[in-house]
C-alpha positions in Angstrom: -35.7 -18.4 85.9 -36.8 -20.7 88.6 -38.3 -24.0 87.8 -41.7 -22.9 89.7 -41.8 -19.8 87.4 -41.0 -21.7 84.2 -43.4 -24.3 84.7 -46.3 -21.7 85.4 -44.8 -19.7 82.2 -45.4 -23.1 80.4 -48.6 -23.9 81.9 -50.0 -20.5 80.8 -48.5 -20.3 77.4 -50.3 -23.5 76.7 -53.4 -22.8 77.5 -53.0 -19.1 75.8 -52.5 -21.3 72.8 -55.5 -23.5 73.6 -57.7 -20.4 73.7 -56.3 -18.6 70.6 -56.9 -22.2 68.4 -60.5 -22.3 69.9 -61.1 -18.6 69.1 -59.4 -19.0 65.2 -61.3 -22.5 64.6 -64.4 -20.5 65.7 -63.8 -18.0 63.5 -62.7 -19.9 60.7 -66.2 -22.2 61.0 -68.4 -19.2 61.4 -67.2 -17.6 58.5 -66.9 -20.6 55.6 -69.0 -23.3 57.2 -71.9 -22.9 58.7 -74.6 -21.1 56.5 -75.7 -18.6 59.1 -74.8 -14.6 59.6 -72.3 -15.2 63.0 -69.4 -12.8 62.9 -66.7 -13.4 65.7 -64.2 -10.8 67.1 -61.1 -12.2 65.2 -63.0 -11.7 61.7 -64.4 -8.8 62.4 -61.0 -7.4 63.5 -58.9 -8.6 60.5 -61.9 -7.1 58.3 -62.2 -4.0 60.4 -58.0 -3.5 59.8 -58.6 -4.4 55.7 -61.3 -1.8 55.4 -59.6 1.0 57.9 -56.4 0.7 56.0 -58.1 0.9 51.8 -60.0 3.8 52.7 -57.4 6.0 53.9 -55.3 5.2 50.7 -58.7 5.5 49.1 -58.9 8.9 50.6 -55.8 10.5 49.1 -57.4 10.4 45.3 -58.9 13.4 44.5 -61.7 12.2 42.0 -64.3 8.7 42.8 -63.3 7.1 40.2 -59.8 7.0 41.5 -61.3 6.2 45.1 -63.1 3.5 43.4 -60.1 1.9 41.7 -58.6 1.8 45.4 -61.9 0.6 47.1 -61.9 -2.0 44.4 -59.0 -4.2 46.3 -61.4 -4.2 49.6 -62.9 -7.9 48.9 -60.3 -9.6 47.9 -57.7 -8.5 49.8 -60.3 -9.7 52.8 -60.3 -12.6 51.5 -56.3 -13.0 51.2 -56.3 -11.4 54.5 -58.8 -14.0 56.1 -56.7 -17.1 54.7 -53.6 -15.8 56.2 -54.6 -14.4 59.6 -56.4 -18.1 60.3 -52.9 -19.5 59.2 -50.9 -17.3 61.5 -53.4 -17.7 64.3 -53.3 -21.5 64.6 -49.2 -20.9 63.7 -49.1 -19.1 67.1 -51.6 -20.9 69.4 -49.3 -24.7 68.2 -46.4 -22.7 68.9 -47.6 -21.9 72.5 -49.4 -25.3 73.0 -45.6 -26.9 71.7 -43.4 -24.4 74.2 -45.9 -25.6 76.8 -45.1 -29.1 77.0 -41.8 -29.0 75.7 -38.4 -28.3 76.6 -37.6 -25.8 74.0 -37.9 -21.6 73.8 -40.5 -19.9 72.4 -38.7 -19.5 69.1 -37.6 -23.0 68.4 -41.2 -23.6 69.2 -43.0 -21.5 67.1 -40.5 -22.7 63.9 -41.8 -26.2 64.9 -45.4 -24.8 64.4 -44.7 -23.0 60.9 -42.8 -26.5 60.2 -46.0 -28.6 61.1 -48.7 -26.0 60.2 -46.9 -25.7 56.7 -46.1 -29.4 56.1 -42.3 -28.5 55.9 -41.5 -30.4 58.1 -38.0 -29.4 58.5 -38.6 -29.2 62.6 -39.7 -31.5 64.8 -39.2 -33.7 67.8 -39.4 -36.9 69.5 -41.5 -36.5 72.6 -44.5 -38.3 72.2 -46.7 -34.6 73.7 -45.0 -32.6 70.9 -45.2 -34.7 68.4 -49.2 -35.3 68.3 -49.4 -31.5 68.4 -47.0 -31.8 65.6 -49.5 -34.0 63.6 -52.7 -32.0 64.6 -50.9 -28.8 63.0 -49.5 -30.9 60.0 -53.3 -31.9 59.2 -54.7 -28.0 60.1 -52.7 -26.0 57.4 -53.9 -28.3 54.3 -57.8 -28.1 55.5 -57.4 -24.2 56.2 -56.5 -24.2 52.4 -58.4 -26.4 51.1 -61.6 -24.6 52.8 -60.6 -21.6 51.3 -60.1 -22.8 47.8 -63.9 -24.5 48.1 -64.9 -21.1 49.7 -63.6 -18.9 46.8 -65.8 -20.4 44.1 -69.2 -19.7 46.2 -68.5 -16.1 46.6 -67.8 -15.3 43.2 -70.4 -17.0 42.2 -72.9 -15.2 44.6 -71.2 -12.4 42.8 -71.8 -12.9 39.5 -75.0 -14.1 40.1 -75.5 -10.4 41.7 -73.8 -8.5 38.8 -75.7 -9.7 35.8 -78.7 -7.6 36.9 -77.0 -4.7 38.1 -75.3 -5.0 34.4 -78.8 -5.5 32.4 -80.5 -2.6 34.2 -77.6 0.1 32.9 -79.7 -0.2 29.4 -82.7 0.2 31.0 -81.8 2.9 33.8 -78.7 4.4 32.8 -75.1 4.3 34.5 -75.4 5.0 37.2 -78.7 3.8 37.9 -81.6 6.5 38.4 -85.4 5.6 39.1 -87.0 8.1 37.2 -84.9 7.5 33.7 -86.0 3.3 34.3 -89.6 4.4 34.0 -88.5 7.0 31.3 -86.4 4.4 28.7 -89.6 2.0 29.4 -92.0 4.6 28.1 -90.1 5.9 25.5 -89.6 2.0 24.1 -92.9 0.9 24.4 -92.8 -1.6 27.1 -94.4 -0.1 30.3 -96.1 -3.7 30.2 -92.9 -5.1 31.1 -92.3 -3.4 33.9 -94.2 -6.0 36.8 -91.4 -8.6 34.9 -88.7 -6.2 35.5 -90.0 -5.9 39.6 -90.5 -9.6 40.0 -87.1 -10.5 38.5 -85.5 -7.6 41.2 -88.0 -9.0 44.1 -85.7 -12.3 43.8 -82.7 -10.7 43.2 -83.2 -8.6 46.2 -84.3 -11.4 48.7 -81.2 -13.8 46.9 -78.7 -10.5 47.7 -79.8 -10.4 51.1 -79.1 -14.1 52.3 -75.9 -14.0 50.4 -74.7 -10.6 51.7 -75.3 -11.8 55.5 -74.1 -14.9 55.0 -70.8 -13.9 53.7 -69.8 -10.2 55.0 -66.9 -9.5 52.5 -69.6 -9.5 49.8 -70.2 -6.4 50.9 -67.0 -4.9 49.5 -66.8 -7.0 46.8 -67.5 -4.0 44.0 -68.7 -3.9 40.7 -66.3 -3.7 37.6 -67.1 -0.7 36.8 -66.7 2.4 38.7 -70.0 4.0 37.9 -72.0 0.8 39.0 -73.1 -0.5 42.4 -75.6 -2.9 43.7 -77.2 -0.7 46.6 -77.7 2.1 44.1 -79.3 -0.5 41.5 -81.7 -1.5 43.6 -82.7 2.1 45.3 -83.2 2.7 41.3 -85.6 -0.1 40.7 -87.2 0.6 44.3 -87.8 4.3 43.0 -88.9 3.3 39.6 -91.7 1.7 41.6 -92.6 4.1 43.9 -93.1 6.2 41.3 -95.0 4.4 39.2 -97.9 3.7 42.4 -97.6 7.9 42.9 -98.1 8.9 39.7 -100.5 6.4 38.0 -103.6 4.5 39.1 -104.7 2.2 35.9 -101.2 0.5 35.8 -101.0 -2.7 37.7 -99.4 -2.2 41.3 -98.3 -6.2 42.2 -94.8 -6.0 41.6 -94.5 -2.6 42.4 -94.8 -3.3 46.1 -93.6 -7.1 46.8 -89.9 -5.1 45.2 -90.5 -2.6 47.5 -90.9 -5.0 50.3 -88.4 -7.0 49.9 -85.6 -4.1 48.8 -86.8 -2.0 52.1 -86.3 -6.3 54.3 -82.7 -6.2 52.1 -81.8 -2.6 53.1 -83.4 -2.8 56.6 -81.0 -6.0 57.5 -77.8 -4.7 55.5 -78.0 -2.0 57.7 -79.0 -3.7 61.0 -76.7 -6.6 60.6 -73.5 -4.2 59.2 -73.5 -0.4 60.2 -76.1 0.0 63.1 -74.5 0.1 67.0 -74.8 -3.5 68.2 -74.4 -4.5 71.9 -70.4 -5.8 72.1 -71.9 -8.8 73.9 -73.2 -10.1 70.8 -69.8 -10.0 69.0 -68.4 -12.9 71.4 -67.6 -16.2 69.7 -69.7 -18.5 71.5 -72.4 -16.1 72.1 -73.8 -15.1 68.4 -75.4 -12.0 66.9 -78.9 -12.2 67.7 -79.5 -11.1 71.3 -81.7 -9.0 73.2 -84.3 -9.1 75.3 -88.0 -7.6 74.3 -87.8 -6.0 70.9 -89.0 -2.5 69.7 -91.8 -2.7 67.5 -90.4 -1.3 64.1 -91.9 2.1 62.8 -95.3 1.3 61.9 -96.2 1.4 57.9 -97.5 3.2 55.2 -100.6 5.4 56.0 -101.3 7.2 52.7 -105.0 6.1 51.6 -103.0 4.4 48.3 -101.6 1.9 50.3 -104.6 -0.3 50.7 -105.0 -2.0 54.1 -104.0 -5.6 53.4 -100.7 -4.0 52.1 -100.2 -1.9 55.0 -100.9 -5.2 57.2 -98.1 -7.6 54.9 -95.7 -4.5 55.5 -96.1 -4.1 58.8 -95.9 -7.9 59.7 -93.0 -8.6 57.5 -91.1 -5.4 59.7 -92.2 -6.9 62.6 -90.7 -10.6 61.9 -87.7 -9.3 60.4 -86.9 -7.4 63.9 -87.5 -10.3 65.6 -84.3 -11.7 66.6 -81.8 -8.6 65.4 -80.4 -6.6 68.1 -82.4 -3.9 70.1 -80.4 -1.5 69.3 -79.6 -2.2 65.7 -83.8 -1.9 65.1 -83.9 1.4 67.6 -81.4 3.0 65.3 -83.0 2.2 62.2 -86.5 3.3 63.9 -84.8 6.9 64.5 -83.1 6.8 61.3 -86.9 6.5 59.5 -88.1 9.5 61.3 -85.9 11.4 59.8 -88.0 13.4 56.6 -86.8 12.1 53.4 -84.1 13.8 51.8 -85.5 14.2 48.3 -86.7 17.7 48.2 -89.9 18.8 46.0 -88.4 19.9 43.5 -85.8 17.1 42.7 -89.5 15.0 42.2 -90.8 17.7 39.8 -88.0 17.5 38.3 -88.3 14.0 37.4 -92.0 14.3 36.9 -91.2 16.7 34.0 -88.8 13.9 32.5 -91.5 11.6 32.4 -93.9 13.8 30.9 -91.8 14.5 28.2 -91.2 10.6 27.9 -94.8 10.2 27.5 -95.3 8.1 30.8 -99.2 8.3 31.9 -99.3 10.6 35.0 -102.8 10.2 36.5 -102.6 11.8 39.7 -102.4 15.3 40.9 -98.5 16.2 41.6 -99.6 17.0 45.5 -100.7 13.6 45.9 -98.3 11.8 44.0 -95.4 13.5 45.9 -97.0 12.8 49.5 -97.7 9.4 48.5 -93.9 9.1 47.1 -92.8 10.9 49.9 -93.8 8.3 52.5 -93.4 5.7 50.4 -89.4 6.4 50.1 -89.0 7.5 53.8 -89.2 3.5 54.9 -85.7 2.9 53.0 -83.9 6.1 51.9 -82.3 6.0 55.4 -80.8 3.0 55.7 -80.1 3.3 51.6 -78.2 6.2 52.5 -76.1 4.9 55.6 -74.9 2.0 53.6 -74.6 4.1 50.2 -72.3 6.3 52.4 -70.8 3.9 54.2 -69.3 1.8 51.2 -68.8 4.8 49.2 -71.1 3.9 46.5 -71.0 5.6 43.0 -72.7 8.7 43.7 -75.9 8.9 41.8 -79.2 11.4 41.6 -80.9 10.4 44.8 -78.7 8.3 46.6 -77.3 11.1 49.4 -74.5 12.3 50.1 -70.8 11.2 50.1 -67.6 11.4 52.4 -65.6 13.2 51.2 -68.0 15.4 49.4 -68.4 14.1 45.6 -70.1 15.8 42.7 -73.3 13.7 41.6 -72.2 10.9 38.5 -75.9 11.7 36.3 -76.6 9.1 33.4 -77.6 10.2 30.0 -81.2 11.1 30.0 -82.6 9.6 26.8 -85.5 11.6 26.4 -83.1 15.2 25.6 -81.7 13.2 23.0 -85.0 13.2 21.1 -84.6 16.7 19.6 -81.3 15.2 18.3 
């Protein structure tokens, strides 16, 4: 090789390796340090990889609960994955920066980087060039770890702090969740009157699950310990349970009932928007962020059954509007069309759970044609993007949580009201 072509072979390897450390140190802050949903195109790649590869193995079971036990390893092994592809990443962009200004190949060069990156240091050398690089690397490899090891605590505690409701409301709605046996147990114990408790305690949970969730992706696929548990169906439960109870009765207080609706329909709106909706591929650029666009669609405008009184209607409609400010166009057209789409609970799957809370002696005050349309669009602002994400994590397949890929037989809890003949 010429000197002329192994001086421009050096000059480009070194700033290859510039480029790759600025993309991985991007990555690496926008992911543990700053508290703010930015995605880059290296996480989202090593993520995208992680989650391809589970859910083929995933696919082979035959039953969910086998697809769960392999879905399980999702989150961590993110995490793990993460960690080592940041590692690897800066190991390669020293090792080009070193065979840049050095005299050695690219192999002796990237063993120096493992050596420094690693603190090894069973490589090295004496130019002055190579050996700040050296000292840079040494000091990257520790911090990389160390960042990690302070990062780990915060997500497990953001889970925990998400499993013990999704654990207390088994007793209360069964396992899997289901809306209509939540308002069913309630009556048949005696404590309809602490059901606006219930609502304000999953109101918090559901605006605390949101800002966690976005903040830190692999959340996401972090699952619950057991298979027949999941915190998207949890909350569609608790979201039905009070739906229900504002279509059925009118002398129960209503409060609760729709600030957990509006903030589990904000929470399912932005999982979805931020996660699974098309997003322009501009937006997934380092430097350039998530939140891009130009004039934003007005969302799909609120509830217009007579129920719905109009302040309520107003505080919906604004909270749709401010949540869409910001997000990408696309993500909110997507969710608009998704929301047009009629509701996927038939008329007789309500009956059906109407009868169950007859029998459980909940007070049903208004004529089942009403109560259905006012259920009906009530549910149609977040069973769609409920669904996608249901779907799309392969959620424990519950009564009224859609369908599943592949095709899985619906998990039902125990209803407690056939067991009072027994």
């Amino acid at each position: 090789m010429s000197l002329t072509a192994e001086l421009a072979s050096r000059g480009f390897a070194f700033a290859l390796g510039v480029l790759l450390f600025l993309i991985v140190t991007i990555s690496l802050m926008r992911t543990v340090i700053v508290p703010r949903p930015l995605r880059s195109l290296y996480t989202d790649a090593v993520m995208w990889v992680i989650i391809t590869v589970v859910r083929m193995v995933a696919l082979t079971r035959r039953t969910y609960t086998a697809r769960d036990a392999a879905l399980a390893w999702i989150g961590p092994i993110i995490i793990l994955g993460l960690l080592i592809a940041w590692l690897v990443g800066f190991l390669v962009a020293y090792g080009f920066m070193l065979y840049g200004v050095g005299g050695k190949d690219i192999g002796d060069s990237m063993r120096e980087s493992g050596s420094s990156l690693l603190t090894l240091g069973f490589a090295g050398s004496d130019a002055e060039n190579q050996t700040v690089i050296d000292f840079i690397a040494a000091a990257t490899g520790p911090i990389v770890i160390a960042m990690l090891i302070g990062f780990l605590p915060t997500i497990y505690q953001a889970f925990i702090d998400r499993e013990i409701n999704v654990n207390m409301l088994v007793s209360e709605a069964g396992d899997p969740a289901w809306g209509p046996e939540l308002l069913s147990r309630t009556s048949l114990t005696g404590y309809l009157d602490t059901l606006d408790r219930l609502f304000d305690t999953w109101t918090l949970w559901a605006a605390s699950t949101r800002l966690t969730h976005i903040t830190y992706p692999m959340l996401m696929y972090v699952r619950s310990p057991r298979a027949r548990r999941h915190f998207t169906v949890s909350l569609l439960a608790v979201m039905d349970a009070a739906a229900l109870k504002v279509s059925l009765t009118s002398s129960l207080p209503r409060r609760d009932s729709y600030r957990v609706l509006l903030e589990g329909t904000q929470t399912f709106n932005l999982l979805y928007i931020n996660f699974f909706a098309d997003r322009p591929r501009r937006s997934r650029i380092p430097f350039v962020g998530r939140f891009l666009g130009g004039e934003h669609p007005t969302p799909p405008s609120s509830l217009t059954v007579p129920v719905w009184q109009d302040g309520i209607m107003a505080v919906h409609e604004a909270a749709a509007q401010d949540s869409a400010a910001g997000m990408p166009t696309e993500g909110v057209l997507h969710l608009g069309a998704g929301e047009e789409i009629p509701v996927q609970i038939t008329r007789a799957e309500f009956d059906f759970a109407v009868d169950v809370l007859r029998r459980s002696g909940f007070p049903i005050e208004r004529n089942p044609d009403e109560a259905w349309l006012i259920f009906k669009e009530a549910r149609s602002r977040y069973e769609f993007p409920a669904y996608a994400i249901m779907r799309r994590l392969s959620a424990v397949p519950a009564p009224w949580t859609g369908g599943r890929t592949p095709v899985t037989p619906v998990i039902w809890p125990t209803l407690a009201v056939d067991l009072l003949p027994k």
